[in-house]
C-alpha positions as CSV (number, residue, x, y, z in Angstrom):
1,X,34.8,-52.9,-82.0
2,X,33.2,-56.0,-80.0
3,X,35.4,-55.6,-77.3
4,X,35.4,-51.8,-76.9
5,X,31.5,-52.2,-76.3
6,X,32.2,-55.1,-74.0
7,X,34.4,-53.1,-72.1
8,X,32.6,-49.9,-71.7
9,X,29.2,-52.1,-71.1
10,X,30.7,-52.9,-68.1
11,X,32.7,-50.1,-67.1
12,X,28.4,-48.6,-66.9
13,X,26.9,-51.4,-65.8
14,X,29.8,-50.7,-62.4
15,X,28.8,-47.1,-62.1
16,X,25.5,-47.6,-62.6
17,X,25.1,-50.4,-59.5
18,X,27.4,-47.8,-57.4
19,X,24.9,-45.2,-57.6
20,X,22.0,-47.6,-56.7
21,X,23.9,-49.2,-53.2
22,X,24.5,-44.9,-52.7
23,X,27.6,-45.4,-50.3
24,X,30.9,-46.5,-50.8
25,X,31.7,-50.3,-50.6
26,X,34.0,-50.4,-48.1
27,X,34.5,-47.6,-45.5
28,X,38.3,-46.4,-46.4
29,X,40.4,-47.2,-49.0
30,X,44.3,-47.2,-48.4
31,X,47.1,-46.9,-51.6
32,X,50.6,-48.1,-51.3
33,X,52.8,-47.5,-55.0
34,X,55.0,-45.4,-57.0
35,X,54.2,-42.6,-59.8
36,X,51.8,-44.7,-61.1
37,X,49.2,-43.9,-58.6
38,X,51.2,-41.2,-56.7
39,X,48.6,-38.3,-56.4
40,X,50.9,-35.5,-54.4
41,X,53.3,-37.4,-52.1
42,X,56.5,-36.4,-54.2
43,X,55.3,-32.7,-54.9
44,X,57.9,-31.2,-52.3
45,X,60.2,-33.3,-51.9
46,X,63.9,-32.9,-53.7
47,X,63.5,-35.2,-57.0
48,X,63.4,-35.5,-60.5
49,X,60.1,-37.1,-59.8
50,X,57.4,-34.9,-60.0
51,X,54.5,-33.8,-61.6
52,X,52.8,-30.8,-60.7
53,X,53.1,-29.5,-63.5
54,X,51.5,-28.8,-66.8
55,X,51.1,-30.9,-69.1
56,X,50.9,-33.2,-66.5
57,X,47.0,-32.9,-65.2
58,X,45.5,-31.2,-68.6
59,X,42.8,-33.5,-68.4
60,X,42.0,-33.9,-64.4
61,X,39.2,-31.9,-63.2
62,X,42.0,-29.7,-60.8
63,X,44.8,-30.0,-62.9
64,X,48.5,-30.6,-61.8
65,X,47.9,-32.4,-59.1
66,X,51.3,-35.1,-59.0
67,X,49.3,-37.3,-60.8
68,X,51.8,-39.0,-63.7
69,X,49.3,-38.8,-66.3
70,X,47.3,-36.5,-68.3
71,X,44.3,-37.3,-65.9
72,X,43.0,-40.0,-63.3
73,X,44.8,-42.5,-62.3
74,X,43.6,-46.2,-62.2
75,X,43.1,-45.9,-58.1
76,X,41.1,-42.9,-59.0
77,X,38.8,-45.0,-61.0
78,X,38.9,-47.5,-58.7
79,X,37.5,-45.1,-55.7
80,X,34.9,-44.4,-58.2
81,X,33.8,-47.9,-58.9
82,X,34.3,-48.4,-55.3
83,X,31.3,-45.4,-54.4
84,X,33.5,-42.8,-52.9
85,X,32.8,-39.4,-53.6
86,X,36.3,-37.8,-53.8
87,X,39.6,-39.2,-54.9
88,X,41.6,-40.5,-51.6
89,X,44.0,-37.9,-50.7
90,X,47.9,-37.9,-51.0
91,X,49.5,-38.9,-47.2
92,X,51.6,-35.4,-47.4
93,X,48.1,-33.5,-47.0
94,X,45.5,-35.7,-45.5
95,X,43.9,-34.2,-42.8
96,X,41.1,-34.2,-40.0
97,X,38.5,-36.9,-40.8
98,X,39.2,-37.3,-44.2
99,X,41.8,-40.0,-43.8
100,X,38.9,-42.2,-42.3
101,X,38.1,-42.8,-45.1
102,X,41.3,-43.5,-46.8
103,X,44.6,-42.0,-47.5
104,X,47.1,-42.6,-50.8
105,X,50.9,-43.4,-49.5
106,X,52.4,-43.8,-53.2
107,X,55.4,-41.6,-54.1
108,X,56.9,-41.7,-57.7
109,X,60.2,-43.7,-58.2
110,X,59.7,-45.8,-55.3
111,X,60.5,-49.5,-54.7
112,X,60.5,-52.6,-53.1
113,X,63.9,-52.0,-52.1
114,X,65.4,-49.0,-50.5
115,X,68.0,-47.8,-52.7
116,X,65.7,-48.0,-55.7
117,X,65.2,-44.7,-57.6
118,X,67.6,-43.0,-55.4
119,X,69.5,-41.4,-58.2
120,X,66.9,-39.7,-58.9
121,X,66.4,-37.8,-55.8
122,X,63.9,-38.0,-51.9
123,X,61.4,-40.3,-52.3
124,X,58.8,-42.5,-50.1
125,X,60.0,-46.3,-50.7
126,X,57.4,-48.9,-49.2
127,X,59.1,-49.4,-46.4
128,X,58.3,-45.8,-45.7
129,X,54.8,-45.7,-46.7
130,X,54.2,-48.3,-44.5
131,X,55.8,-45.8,-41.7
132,X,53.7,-43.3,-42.8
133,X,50.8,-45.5,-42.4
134,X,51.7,-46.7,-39.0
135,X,51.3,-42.5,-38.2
136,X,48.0,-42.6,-39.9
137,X,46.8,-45.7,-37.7
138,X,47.7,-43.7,-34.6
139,X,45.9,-40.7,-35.8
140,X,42.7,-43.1,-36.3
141,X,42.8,-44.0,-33.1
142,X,42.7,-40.9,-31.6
143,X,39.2,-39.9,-33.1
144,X,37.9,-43.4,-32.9
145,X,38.0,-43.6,-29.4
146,X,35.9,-45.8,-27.4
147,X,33.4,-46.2,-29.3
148,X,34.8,-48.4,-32.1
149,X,37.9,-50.8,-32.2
150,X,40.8,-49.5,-34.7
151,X,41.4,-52.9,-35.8
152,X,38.1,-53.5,-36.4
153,X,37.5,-50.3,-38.6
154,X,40.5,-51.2,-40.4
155,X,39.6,-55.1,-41.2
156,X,36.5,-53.2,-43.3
157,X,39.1,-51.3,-45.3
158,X,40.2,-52.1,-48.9
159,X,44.3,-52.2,-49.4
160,X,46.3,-51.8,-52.8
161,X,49.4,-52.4,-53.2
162,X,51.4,-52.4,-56.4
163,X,55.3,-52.2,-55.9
164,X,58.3,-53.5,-58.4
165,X,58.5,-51.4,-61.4
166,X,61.1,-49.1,-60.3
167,X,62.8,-52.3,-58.3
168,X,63.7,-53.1,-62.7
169,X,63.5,-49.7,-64.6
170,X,65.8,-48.2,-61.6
171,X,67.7,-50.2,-60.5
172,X,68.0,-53.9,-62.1
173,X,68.3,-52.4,-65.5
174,X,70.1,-49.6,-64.8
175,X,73.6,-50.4,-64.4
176,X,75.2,-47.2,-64.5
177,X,74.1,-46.0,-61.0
178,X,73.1,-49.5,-59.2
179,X,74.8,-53.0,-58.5
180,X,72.0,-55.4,-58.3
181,X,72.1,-57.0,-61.7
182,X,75.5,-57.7,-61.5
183,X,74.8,-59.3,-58.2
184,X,71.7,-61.4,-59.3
185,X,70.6,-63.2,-61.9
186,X,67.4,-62.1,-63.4
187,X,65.8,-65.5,-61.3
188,X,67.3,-64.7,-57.9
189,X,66.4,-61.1,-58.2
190,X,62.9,-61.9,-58.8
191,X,63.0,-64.3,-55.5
192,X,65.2,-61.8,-53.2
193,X,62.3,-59.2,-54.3
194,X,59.7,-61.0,-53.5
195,X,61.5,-62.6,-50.0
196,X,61.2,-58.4,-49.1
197,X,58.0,-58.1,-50.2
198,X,56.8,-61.2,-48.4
199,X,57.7,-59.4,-45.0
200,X,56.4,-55.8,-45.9
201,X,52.8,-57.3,-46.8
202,X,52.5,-59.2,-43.9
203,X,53.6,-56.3,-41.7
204,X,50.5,-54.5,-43.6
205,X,48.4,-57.2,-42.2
206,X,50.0,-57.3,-38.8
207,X,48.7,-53.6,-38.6
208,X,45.0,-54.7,-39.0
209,X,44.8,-55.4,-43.5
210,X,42.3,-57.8,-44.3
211,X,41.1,-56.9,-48.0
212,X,44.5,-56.7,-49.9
213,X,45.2,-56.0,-53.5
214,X,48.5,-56.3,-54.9
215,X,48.8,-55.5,-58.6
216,X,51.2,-57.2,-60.7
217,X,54.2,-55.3,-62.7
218,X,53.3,-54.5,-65.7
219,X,55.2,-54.6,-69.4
220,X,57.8,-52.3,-68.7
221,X,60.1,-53.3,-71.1
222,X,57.4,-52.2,-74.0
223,X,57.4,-48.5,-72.4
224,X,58.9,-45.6,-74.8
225,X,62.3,-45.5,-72.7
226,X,62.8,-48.8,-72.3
227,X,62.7,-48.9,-76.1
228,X,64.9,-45.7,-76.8
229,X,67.1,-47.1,-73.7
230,X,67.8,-50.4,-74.2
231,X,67.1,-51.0,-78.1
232,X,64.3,-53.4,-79.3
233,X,66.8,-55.6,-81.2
234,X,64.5,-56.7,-83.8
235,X,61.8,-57.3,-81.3
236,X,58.8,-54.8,-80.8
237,X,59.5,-54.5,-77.3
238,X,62.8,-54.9,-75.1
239,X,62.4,-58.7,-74.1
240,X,64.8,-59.1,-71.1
241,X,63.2,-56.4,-69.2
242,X,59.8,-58.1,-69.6
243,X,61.2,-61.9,-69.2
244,X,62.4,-60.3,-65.9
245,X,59.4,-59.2,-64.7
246,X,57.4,-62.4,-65.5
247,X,59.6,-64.3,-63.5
248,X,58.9,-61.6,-60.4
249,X,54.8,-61.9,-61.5
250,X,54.9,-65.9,-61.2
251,X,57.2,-65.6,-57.9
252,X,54.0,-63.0,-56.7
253,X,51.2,-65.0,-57.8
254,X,52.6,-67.9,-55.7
255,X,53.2,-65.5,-52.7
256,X,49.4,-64.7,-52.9
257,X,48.7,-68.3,-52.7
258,X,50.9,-68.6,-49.4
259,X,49.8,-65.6,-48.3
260,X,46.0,-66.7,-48.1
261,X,46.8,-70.1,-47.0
262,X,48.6,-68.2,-43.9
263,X,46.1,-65.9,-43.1
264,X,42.2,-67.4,-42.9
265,X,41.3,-64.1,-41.8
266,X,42.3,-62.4,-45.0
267,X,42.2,-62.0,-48.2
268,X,44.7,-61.5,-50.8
269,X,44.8,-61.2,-54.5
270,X,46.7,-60.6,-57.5
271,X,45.9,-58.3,-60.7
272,X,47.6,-59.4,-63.5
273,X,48.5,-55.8,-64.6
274,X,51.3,-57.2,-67.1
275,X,48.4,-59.3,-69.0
276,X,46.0,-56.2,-69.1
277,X,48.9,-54.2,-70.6
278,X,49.7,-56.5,-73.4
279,X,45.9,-57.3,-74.2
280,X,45.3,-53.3,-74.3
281,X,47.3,-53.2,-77.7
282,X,46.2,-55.8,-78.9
283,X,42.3,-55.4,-78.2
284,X,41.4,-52.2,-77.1
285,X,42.4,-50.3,-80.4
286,X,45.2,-48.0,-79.3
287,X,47.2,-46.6,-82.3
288,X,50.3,-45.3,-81.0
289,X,52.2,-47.0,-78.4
290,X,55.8,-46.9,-79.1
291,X,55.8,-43.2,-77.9
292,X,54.1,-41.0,-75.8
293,X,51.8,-38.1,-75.9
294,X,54.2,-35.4,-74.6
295,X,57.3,-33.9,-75.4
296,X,59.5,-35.4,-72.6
297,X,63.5,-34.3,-71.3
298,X,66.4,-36.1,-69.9
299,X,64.3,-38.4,-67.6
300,X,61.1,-39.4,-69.8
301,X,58.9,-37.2,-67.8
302,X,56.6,-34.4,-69.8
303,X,58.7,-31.1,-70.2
304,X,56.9,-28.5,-68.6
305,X,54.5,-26.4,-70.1
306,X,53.8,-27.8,-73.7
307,X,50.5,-28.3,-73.3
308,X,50.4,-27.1,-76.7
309,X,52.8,-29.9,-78.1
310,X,50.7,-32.7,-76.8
311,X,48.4,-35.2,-78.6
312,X,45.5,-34.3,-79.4
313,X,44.1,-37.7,-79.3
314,X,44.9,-38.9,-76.3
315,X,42.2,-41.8,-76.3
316,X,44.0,-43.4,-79.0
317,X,47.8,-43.3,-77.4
318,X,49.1,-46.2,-74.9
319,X,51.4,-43.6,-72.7
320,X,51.4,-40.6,-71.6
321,X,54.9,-39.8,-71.4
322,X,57.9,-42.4,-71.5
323,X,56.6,-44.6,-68.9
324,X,53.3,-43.9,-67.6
325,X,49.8,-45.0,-69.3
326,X,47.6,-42.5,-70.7
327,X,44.2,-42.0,-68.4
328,X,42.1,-44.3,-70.7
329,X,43.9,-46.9,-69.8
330,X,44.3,-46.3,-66.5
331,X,40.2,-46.3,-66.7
332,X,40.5,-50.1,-68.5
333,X,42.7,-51.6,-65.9
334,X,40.7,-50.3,-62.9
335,X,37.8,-51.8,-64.8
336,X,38.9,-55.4,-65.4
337,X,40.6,-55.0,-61.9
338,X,37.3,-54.3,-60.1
339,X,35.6,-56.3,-62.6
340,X,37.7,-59.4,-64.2
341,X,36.3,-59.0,-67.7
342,X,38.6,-62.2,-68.1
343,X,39.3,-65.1,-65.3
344,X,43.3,-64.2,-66.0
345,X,42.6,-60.3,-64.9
346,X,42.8,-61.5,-61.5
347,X,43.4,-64.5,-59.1
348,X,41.3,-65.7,-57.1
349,X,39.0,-63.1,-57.2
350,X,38.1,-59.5,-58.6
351,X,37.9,-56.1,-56.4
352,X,34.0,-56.0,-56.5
353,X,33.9,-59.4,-55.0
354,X,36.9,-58.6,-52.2
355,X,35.2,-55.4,-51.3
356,X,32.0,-57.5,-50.4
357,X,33.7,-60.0,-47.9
């Protein structure tokens, strides 16, 4: 109980100082991801990977949006906390001056890597996203004008990134349709990840990033599939999948470290998303977390229209469906990421403090 006061003292307290300052923190705020912050991107496109549908959105304010949860998504919270007034909108239907303040590049199943999640359909990997951006950049600097440097708006601007689930849940770990693990060992996986990585964050900064957050991967091998795919084995979670991933999060952590010490006139930093995940069982009170809250099909996504069939108590469930978090707790990680509410949350600094820089 100590804890939940803790945490929702200073999930207020945020708001609270937001409203006071009366404008947002910094001027535009820029998403790169997958489903777990996709807000639209993957709505037309030919894949598996959607969610504008019902149940998906029962709790969002507009409904089915493409969010992968039942409402917000932790970069909606974190354009709250951040003072913006409206949720940054998907890339597929930004328009006029809204995207100077901001537009959401994340499409669901995407990766590091190309080929990841292609057997699942189109989707927008980061390599594309960062195309996409490039076309955004232009379209800033055609209603800048004189008046303003481009580079100089966009130094002001917050960036997220958070890329690598899908690199392990499809494609490392899924044998049946990809090579890689029998190619790598779960160490040189990590490292040719993060080698890619490397050179897709620095060619965010080379088009004019200054205030970059890259989140972490979380505990994927404690999601309901991974657990119904792979088998437990006498564990409470499938431990290879999440010994993989803490390899990639200690290969990241020291790529924020190089990345700083490269680039004085940036900052990076890491959120440790895979600590958050594991403390949210353990601390925040969730009951169920070994399934999620809707009836899901062949690909652990919500079956459509069973808004009936859902939890009713969402608050108290971990997931959503088989791999995406429910929107409370997409609320506590945007918290402790804007917020550390412990020095582990995030290295070397929180959002709130990056935003003010």
């Amino acid at each position: 109980m100590k804890t939940w006061l803790s945490f929702f003292a200073l999930l207020v307290l945020s708001k609270f100082l937001l409203h006071v300052h009366g404008k947002p923190q910094v001027p535009c705020y820029f998403i790169f991801g997958d489903s777990l912050v996709d807000n639209g991107n993957n709505n037309q496109l030919q894949t598996v990977a959607r969610a504008n549908y019902l149940p998906y959105g029962v709790d969002y304010p507009f409904g089915p949006t493409g969010r992968f949860s039942n409402g917000r998504t932790s970069v909606d919270f974190l354009a709250e906390l951040l003072g913006f007034d409206h949720h940054i909108p998907p890339f597929t239907t930004a328009s006029g001056s809204d995207i100077l303040k901001g537009v959401n590049y994340a499409s669901g199943s995407a990766g590091i890597r190309n080929e990841t999640g292609q057997h699942l359909g189109v989707h927008v990997s980061f390599d594309g996203q960062l195309k996409n951006h490039m076309a955004t950049i232009s379209r800033i600097f055609r209603m800048l004008g004189k008046n303003v440097t481009t580079s100089g708006y966009l130094k002001k601007c917050l960036y997220s990134v958070g890329m690598g689930s899908n690199d392990y849940i499809n494609n490392y770990f899924l044998t049946k349709h990809y090579s890689s693990k029998r190619l790598y060992s779960p160490k040189n996986y990590a490292k040719v990840l993060i080698q890619q990585y490397s050179q897709q964050i620095k060619r965010l900064y080379n088009y004019g990033a200054r205030k970059v957050v890259v989140f972490g991967v979380g505990i994927i091998g404690c999601t309901p599939n991974a657990n119904s795919l792979h088998g437990k084995k006498g564990s409470l979670c499938v431990d290879k999948m999440n010994h993989a991933v803490r390899r990639f999060n200690t290969e990241l952590k020291l790529l924020i470290n190089q990345l700083n010490a490269d680039h004085s006139d940036a900052k990076f930093i890491y959120i440790n998303a895979y600590r958050m995940a594991s403390m949210n069982v353990s601390s925040f009170g969730f009951k169920v977390w070994d399934v999620g809250c809707c009836p899901v099909g062949k690909y652990g996504q919500c079956n459509p229209d069973q808004q009936k069939n859902i939890c009713k108590n969402r608050s108290q469930y971990l997931f959503w469906d088989s791999f995406h978090p429910t929107e409370i707790v997409n609320q506590i990680i945007a918290a402790r990421s804007y917020s550390a509410f412990e020095k582990f949350d995030t290295y070397p600094t929180d959002i709130s403090h990056l935003a003010k820089i």
